[in-house]
BAKOL-775042 format. One record per atom (N, C-alpha, C, O): z, x, y; atom name; residue in three letters; residue number from 1. Coordinates in steps of 0.001 Angstrom, whole numbers. Atoms other than C-alpha are relative to their C-alpha. Example, Ala and Ser with C-alpha at 12.3 -4.5 7.8 and 13.67 -1.06 7.14 Angstrom:
BEGIN
{{0; 890; -1190}; N; ALA; 1}
{{7800; 12300; -4500}; CA; ALA; 1}
{{0; 900; 1200}; C; ALA; 1}
{{665; 1936; 1181}; O; ALA; 1}
{{-60; -820; -1190}; N; SER; 2}
{{7140; 13670; -1060}; CA; SER; 2}
{{730; -770; 1090}; C; SER; 2}
{{899; -261; 2198}; O; SER; 2}
***
This chain:
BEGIN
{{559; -1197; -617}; N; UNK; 1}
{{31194; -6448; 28171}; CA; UNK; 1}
{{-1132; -413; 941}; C; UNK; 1}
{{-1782; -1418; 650}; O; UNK; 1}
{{1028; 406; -471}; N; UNK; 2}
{{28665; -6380; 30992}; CA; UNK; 2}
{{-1222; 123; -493}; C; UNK; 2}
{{-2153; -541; -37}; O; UNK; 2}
{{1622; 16; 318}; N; UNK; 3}
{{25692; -5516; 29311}; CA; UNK; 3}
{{2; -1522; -1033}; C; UNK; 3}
{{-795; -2333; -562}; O; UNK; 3}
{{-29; 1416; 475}; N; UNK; 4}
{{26153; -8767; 27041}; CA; UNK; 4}
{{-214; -824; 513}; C; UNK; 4}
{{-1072; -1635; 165}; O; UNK; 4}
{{-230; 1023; -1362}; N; UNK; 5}
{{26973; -10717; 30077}; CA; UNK; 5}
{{-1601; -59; 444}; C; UNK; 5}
{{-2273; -1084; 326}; O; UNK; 5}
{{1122; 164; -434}; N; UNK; 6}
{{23616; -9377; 31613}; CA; UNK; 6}
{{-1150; -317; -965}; C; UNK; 6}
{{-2226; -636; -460}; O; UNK; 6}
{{696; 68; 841}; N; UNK; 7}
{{21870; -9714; 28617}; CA; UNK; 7}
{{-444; -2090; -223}; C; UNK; 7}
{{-1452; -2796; -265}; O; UNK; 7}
{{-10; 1270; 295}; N; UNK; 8}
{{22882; -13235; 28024}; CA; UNK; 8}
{{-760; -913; 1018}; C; UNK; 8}
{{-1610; -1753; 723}; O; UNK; 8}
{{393; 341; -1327}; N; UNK; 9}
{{22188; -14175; 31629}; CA; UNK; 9}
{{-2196; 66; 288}; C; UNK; 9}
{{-2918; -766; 839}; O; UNK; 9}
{{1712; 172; 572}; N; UNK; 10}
{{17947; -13054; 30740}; CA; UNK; 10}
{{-349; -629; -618}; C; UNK; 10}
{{-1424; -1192; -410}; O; UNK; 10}
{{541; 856; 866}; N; UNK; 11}
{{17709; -14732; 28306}; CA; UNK; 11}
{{-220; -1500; 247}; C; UNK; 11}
{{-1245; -2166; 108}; O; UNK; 11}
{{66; 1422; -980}; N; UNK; 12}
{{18686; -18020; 29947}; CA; UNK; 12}
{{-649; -194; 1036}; C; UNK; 12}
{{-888; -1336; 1427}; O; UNK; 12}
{{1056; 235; -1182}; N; UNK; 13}
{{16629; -17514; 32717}; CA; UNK; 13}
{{-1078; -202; -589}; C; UNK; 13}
{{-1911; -803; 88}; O; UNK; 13}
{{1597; -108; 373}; N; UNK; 14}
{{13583; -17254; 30477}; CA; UNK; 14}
{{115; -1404; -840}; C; UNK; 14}
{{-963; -1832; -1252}; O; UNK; 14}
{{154; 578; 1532}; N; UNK; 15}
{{14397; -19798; 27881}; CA; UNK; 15}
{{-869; -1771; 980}; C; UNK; 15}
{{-1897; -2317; 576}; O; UNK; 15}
{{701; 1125; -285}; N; UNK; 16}
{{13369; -22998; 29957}; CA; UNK; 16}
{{-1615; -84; -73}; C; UNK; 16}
{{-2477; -869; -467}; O; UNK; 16}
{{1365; -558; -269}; N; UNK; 17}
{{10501; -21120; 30831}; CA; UNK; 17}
{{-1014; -59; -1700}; C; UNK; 17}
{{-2112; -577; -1907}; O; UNK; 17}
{{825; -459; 1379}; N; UNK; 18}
{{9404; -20116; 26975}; CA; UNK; 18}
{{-104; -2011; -620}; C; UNK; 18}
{{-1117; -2604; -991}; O; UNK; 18}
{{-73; 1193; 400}; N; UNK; 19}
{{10570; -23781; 26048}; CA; UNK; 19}
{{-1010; -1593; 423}; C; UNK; 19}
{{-1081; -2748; 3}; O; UNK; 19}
{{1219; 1243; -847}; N; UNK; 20}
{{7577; -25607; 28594}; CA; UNK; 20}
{{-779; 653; -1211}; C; UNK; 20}
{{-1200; 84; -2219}; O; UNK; 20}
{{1541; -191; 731}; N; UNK; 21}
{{5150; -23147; 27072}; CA; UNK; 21}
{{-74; -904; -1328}; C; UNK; 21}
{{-974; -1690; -1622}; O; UNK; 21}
{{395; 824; 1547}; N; UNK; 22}
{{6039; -24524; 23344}; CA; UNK; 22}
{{-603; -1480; 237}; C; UNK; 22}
{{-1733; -1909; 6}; O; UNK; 22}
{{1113; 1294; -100}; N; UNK; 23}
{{5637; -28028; 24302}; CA; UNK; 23}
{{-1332; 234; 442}; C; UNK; 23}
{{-2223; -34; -365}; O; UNK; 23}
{{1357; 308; -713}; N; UNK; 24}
{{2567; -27570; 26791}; CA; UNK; 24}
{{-1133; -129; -1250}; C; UNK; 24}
{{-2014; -982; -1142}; O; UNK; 24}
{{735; -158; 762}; N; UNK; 25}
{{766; -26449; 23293}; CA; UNK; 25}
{{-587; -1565; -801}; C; UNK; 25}
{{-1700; -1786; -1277}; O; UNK; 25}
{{117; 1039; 439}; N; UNK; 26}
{{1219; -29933; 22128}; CA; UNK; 26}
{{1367; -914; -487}; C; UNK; 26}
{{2486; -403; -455}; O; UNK; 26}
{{-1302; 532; 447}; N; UNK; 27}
{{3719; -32457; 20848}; CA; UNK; 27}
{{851; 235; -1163}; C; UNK; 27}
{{390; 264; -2304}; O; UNK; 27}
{{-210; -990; 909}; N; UNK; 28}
{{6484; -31000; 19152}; CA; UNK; 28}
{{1514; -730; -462}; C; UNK; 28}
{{1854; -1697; 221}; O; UNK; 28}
{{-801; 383; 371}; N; UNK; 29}
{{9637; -31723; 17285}; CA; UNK; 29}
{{1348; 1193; 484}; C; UNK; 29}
{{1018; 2352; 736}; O; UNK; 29}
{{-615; -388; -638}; N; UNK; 30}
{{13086; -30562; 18498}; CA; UNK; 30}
{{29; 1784; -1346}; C; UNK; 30}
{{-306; 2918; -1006}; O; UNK; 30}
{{115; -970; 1261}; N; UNK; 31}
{{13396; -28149; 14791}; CA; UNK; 31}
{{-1247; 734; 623}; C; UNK; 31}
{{-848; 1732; 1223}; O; UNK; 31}
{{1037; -651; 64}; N; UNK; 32}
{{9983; -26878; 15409}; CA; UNK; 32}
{{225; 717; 1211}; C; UNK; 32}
{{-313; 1818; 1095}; O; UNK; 32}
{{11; -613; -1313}; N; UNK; 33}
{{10629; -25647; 18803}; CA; UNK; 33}
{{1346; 1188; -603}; C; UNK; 33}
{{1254; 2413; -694}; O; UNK; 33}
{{-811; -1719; 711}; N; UNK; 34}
{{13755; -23460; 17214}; CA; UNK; 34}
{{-731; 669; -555}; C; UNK; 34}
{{-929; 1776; -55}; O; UNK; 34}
{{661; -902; 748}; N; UNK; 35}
{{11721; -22206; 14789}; CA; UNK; 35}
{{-631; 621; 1177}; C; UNK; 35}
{{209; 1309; 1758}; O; UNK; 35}
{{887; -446; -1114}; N; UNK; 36}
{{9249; -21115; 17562}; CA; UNK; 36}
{{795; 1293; 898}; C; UNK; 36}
{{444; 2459; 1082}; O; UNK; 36}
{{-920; -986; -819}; N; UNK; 37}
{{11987; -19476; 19663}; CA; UNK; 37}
{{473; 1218; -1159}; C; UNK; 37}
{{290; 2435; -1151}; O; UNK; 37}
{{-698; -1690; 1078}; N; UNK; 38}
{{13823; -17444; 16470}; CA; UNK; 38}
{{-1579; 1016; -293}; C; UNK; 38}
{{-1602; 2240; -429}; O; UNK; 38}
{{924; -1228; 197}; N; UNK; 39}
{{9897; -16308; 15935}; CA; UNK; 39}
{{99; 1145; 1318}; C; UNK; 39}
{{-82; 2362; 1335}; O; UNK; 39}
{{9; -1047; -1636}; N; UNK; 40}
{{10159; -14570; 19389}; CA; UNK; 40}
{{1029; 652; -5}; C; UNK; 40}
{{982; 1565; 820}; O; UNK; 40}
{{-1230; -455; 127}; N; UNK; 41}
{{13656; -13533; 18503}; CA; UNK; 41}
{{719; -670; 1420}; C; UNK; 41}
{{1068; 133; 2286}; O; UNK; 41}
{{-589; 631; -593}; N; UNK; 42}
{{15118; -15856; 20680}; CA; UNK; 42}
{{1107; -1174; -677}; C; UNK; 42}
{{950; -2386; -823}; O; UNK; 42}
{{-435; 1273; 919}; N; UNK; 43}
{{17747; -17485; 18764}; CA; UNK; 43}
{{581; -1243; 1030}; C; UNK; 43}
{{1010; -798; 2094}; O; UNK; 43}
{{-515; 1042; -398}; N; UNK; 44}
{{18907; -20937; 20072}; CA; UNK; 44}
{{484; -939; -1245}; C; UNK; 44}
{{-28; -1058; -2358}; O; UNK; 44}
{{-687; 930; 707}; N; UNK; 45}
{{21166; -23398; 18643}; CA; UNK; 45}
{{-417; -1551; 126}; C; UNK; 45}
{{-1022; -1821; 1163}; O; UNK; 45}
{{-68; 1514; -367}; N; UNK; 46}
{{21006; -27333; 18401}; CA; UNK; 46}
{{557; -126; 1452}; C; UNK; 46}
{{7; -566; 2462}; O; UNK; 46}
{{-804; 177; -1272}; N; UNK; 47}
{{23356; -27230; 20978}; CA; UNK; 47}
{{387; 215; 1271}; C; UNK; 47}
{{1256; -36; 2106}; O; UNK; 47}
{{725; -850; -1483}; N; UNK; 48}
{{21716; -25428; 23469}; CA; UNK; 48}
{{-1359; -814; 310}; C; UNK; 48}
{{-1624; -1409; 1354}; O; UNK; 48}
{{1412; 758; 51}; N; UNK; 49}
{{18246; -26898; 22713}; CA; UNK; 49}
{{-114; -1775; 502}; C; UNK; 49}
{{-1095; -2191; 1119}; O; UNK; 49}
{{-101; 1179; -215}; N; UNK; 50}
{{19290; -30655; 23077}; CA; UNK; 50}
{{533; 77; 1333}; C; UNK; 50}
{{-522; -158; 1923}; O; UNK; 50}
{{-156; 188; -1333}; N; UNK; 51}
{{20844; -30609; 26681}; CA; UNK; 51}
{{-1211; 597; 629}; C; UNK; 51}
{{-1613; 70; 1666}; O; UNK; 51}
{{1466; -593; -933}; N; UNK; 52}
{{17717; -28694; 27901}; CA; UNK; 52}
{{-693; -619; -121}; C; UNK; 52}
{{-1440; -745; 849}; O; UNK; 52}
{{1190; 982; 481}; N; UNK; 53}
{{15595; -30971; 26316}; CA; UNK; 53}
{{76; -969; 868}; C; UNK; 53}
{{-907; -1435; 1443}; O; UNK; 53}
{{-404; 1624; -365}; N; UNK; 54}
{{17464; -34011; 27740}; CA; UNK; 54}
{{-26; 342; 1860}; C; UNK; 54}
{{-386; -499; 2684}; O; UNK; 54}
{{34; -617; -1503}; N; UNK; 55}
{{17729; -32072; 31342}; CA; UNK; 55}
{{-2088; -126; 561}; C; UNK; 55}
{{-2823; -775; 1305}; O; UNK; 55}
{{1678; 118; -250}; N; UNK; 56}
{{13915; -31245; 31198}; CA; UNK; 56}
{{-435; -1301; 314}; C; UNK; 56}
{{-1067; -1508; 1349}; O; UNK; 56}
{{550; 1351; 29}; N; UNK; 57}
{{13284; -35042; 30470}; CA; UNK; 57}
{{565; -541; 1405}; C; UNK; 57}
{{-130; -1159; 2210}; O; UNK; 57}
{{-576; 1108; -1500}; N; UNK; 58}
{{15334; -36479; 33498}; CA; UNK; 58}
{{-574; 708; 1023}; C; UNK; 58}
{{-823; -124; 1896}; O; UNK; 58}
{{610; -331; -772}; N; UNK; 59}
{{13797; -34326; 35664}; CA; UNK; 59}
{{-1411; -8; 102}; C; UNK; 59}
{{-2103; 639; 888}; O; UNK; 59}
{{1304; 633; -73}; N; UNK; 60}
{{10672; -35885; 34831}; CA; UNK; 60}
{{-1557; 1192; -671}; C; UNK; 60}
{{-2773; 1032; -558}; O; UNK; 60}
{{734; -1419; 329}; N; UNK; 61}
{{9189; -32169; 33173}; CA; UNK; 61}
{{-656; -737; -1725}; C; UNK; 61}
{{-1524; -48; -2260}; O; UNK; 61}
{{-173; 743; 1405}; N; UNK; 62}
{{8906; -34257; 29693}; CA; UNK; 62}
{{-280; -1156; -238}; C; UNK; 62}
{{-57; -1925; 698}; O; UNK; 62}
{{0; 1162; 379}; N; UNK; 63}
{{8123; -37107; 27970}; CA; UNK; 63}
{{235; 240; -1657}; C; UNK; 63}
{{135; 1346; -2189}; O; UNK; 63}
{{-303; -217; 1440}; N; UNK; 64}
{{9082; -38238; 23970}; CA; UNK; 64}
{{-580; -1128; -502}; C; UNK; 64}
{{-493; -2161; 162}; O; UNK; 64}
{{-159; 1315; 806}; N; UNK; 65}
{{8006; -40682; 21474}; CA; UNK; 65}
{{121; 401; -1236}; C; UNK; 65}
{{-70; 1568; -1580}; O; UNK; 65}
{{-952; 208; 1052}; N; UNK; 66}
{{9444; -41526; 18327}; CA; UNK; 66}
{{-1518; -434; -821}; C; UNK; 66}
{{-2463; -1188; -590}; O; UNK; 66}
{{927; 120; 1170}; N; UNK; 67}
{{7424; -41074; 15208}; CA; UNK; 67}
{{371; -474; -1289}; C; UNK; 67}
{{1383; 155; -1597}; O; UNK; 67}
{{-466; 246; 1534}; N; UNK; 68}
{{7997; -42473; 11605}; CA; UNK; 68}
{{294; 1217; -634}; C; UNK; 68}
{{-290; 2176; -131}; O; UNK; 68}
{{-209; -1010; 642}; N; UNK; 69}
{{9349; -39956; 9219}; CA; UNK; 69}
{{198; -595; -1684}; C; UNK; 69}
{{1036; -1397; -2098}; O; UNK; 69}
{{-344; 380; 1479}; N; UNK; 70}
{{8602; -40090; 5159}; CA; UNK; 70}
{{1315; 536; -623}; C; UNK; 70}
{{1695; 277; -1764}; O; UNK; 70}
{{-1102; -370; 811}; N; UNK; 71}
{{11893; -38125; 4948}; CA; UNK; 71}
{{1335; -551; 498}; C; UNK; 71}
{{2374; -288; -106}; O; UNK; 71}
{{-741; 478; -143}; N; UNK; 72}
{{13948; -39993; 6792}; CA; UNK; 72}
{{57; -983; 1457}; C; UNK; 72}
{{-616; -2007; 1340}; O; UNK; 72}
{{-223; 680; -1233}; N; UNK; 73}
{{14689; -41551; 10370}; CA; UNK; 73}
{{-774; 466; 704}; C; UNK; 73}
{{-1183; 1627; 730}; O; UNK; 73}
{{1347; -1134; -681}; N; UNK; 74}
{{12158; -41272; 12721}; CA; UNK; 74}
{{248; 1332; 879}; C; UNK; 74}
{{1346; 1784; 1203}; O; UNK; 74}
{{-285; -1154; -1164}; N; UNK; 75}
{{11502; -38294; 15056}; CA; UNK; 75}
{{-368; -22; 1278}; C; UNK; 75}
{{-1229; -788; 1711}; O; UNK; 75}
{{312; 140; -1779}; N; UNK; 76}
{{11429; -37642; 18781}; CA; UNK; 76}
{{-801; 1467; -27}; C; UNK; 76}
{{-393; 2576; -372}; O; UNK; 76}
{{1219; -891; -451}; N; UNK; 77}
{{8375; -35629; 19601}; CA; UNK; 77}
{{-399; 478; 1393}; C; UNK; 77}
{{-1376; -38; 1935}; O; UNK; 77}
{{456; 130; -1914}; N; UNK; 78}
{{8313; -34200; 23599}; CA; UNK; 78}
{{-1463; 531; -627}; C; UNK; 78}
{{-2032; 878; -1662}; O; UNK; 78}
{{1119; -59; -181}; N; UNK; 79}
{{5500; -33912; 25207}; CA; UNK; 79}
{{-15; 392; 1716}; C; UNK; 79}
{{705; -151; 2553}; O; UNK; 79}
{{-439; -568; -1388}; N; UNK; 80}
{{5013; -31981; 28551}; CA; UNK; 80}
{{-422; -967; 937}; C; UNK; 80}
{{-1629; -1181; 834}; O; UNK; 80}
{{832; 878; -1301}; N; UNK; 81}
{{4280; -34442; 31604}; CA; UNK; 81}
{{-799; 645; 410}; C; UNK; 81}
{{-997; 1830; 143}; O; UNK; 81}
{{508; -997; -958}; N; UNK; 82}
{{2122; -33789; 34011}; CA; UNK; 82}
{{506; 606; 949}; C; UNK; 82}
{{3; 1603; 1467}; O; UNK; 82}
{{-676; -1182; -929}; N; UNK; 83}
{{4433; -32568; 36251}; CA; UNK; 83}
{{396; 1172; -663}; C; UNK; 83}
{{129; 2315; -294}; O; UNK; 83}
{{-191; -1722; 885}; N; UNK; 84}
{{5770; -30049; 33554}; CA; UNK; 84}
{{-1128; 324; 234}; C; UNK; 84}
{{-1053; 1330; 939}; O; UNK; 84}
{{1472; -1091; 373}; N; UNK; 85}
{{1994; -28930; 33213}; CA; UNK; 85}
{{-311; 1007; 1520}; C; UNK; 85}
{{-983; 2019; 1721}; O; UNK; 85}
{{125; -403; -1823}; N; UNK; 86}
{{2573; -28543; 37584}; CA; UNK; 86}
{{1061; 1055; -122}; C; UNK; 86}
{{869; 2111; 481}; O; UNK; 86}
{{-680; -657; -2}; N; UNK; 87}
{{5666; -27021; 36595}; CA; UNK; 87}
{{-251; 1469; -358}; C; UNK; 87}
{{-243; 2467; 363}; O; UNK; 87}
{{534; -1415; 802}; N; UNK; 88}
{{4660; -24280; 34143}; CA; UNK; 88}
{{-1014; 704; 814}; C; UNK; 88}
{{-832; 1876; 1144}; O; UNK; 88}
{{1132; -825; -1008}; N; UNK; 89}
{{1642; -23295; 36243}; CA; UNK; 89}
{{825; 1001; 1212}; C; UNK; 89}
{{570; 2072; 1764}; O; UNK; 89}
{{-554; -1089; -1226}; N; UNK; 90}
{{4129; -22200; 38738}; CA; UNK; 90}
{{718; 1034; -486}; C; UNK; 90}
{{911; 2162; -33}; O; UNK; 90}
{{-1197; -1477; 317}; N; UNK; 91}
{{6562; -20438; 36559}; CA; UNK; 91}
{{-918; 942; -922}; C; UNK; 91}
{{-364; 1916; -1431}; O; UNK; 91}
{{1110; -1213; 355}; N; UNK; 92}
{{2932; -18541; 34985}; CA; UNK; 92}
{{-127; 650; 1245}; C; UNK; 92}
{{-717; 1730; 1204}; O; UNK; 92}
{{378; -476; -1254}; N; UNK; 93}
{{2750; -17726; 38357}; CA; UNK; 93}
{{913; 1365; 139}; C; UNK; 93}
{{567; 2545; 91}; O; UNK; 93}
{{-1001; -525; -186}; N; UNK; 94}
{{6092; -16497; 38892}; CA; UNK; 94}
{{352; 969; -1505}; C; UNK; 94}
{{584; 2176; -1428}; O; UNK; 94}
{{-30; -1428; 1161}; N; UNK; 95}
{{6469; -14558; 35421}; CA; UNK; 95}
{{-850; 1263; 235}; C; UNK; 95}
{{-500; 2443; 248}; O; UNK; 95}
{{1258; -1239; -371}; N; UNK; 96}
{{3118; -12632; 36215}; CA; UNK; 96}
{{677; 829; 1074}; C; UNK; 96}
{{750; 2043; 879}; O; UNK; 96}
{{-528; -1072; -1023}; N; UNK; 97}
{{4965; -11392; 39734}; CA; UNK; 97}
{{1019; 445; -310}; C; UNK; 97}
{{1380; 1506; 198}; O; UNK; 97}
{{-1493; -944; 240}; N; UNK; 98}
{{8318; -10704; 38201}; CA; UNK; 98}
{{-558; 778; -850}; C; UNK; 98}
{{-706; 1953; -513}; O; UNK; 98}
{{38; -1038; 459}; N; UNK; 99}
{{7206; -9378; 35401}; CA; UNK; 99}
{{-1107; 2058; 559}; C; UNK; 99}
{{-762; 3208; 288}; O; UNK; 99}
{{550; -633; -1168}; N; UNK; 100}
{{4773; -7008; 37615}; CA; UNK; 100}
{{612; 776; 358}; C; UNK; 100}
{{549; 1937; -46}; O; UNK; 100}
{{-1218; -557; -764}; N; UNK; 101}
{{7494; -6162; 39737}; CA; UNK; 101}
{{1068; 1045; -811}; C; UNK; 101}
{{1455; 2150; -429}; O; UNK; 101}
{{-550; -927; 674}; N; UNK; 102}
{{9482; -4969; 36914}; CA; UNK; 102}
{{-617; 874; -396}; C; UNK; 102}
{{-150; 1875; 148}; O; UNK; 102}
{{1056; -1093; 856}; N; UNK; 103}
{{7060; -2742; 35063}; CA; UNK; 103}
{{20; 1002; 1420}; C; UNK; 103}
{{488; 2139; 1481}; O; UNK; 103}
{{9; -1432; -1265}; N; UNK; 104}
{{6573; -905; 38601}; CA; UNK; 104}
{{1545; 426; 256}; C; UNK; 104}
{{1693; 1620; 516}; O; UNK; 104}
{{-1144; -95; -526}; N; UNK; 105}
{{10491; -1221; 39345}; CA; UNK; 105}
{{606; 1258; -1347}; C; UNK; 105}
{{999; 2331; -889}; O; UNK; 105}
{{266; -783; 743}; N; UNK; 106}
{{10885; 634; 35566}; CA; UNK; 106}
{{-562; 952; -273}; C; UNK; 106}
{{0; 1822; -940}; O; UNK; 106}
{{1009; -1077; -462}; N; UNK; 107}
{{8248; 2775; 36112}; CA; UNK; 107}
{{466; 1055; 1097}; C; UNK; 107}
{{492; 2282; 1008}; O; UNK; 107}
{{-1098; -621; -1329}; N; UNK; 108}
{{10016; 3983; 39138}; CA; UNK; 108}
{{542; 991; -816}; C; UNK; 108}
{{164; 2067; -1280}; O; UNK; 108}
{{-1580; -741; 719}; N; UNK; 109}
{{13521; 4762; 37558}; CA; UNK; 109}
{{-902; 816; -1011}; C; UNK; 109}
{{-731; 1999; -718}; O; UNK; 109}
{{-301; -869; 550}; N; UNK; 110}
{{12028; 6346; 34929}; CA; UNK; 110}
{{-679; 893; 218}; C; UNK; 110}
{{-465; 1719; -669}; O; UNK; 110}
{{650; -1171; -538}; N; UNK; 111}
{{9617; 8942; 36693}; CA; UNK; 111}
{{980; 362; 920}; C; UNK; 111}
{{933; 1589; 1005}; O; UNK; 111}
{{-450; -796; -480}; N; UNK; 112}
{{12501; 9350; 39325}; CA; UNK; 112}
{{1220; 829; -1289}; C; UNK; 112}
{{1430; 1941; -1774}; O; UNK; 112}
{{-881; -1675; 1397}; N; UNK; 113}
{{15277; 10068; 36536}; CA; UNK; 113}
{{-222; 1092; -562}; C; UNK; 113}
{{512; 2076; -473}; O; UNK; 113}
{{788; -1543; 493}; N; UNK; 114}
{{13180; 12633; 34816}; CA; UNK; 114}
{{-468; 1225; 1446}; C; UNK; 114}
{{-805; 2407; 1510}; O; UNK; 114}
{{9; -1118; -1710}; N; UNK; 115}
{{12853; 14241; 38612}; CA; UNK; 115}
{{1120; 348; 146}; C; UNK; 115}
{{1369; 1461; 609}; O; UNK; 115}
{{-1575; -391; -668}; N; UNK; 116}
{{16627; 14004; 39022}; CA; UNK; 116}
{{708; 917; -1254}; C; UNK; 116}
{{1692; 1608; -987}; O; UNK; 116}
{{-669; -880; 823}; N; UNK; 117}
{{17479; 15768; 35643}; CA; UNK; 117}
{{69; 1339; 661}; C; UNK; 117}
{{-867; 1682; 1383}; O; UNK; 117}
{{-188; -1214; 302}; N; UNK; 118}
{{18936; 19239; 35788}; CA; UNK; 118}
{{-1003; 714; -1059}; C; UNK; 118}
{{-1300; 327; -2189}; O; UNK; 118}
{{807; -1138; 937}; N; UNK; 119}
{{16865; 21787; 34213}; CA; UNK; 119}
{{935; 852; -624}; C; UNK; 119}
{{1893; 1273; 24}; O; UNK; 119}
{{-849; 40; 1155}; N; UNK; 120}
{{18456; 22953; 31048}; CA; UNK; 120}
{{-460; 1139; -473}; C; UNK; 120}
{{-49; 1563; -1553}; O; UNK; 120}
{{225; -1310; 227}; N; UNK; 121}
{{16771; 26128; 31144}; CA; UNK; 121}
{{482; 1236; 245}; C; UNK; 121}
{{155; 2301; -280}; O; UNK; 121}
{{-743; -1338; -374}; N; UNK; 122}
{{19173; 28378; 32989}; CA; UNK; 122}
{{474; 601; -642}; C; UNK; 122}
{{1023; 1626; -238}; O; UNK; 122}
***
């Protein structure tokens, strides 16, 4: 259905975006960053999360190092570069004007719809 379609399609636009902020906070484990997203109600899978991760990194938005683990094999910990930190600044930029934009674009529609109703009083 299209609203799924468009639905799905938001969410992916935002998720790179939500996925700098977690790192920028500090260095983080790939688990901890799901958790982070399902708190926002953003669910993501392994299998979504690891190509973005690995995308982010080649494009130089990322860095990782590998930590010991008492429970098992070590872990890979990103860490935002400084270009991510150049990055994110722009897409704070760019959230502030979209989201902006929407709130007035919403705002709109729904003061004209309530103009365009029929009156239900005749």
């Amino acid at each position: 259905m299209i609203v799924e379609n468009t639905q799905t399609q938001m969410r992916k636009g935002i998720l790179e975006y939500c996925i700098l902020s977690i790192i920028s906070r500090g260095e983080i484990y790939a688990s901890d960053i799901i958790a982070e997203l399902k708190n926002a109600n953003l669910l993501v899978v392994e299998g979504t999360l690891y190509p973005l991760l690995t995308r982010l990194k080649n494009n130089g938005l990322l860095t990782y190092n590998w930590q010991e683990s008492t429970s098992g094999p070590p872990r890979k910990y990103y860490i935002l570069s400084p270009a991510g930190s150049e990055v994110l600044k722009r897409l704070d930029t760019t959230w502030e004007e979209l989201s902006y934009s929407v709130n007035i674009a919403l705002k709109d529609r729904k003061t004209t719809s309530s103009k365009n109703t029929p009156d239900q009083t005749n």
